[in-house]
C-alpha positions in Angstrom: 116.8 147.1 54.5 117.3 145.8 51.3 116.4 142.4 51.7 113.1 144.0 52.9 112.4 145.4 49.9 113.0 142.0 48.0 110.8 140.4 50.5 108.4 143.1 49.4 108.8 142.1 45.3 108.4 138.8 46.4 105.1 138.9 47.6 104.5 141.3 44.8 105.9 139.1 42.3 103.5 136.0 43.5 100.3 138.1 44.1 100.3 139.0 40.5 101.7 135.3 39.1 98.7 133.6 41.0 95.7 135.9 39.8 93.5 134.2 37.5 93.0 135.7 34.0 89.7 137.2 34.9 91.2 138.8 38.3 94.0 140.2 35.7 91.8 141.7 33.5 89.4 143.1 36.4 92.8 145.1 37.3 93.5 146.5 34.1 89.9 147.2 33.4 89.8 149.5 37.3 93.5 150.9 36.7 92.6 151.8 32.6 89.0 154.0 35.0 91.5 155.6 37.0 94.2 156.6 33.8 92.8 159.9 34.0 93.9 160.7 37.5 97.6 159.9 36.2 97.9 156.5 38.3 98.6 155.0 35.4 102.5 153.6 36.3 100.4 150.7 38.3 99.3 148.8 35.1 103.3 149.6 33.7 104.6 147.7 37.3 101.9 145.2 37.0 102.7 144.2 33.2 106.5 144.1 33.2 105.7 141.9 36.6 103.4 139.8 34.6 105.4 139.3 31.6 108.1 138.1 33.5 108.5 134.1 33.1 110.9 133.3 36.1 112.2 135.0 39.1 
């Protein structure tokens, strides 16, 4: 199982490295609409993902 989950970050980790800018900023503009329902911890995952150089 945990090498599933790995697999999971993996794809995760390359989704988010091959958006373009504007696809990156679409996100955080549609995740910064639905702050107010508390779904915030999506645009923490997806910058700590993005900010990281090499995995």
């Amino acid at each position: 199982m945990p090498s599933n989950k790995k697999n999971y970050f993996d794809y995760l980790f390359f989704l988010i490295k091959n958006l373009s800018k504007s696809e990156k900023r679409n996100f955080r503009i549609y995740v910064n609409r639905i702050k107010k329902n508390k779904c915030y911890k999506y645009l923490e995952l997806f910058e700590i993902i993005n900010s990281i150089n090499i995995f």
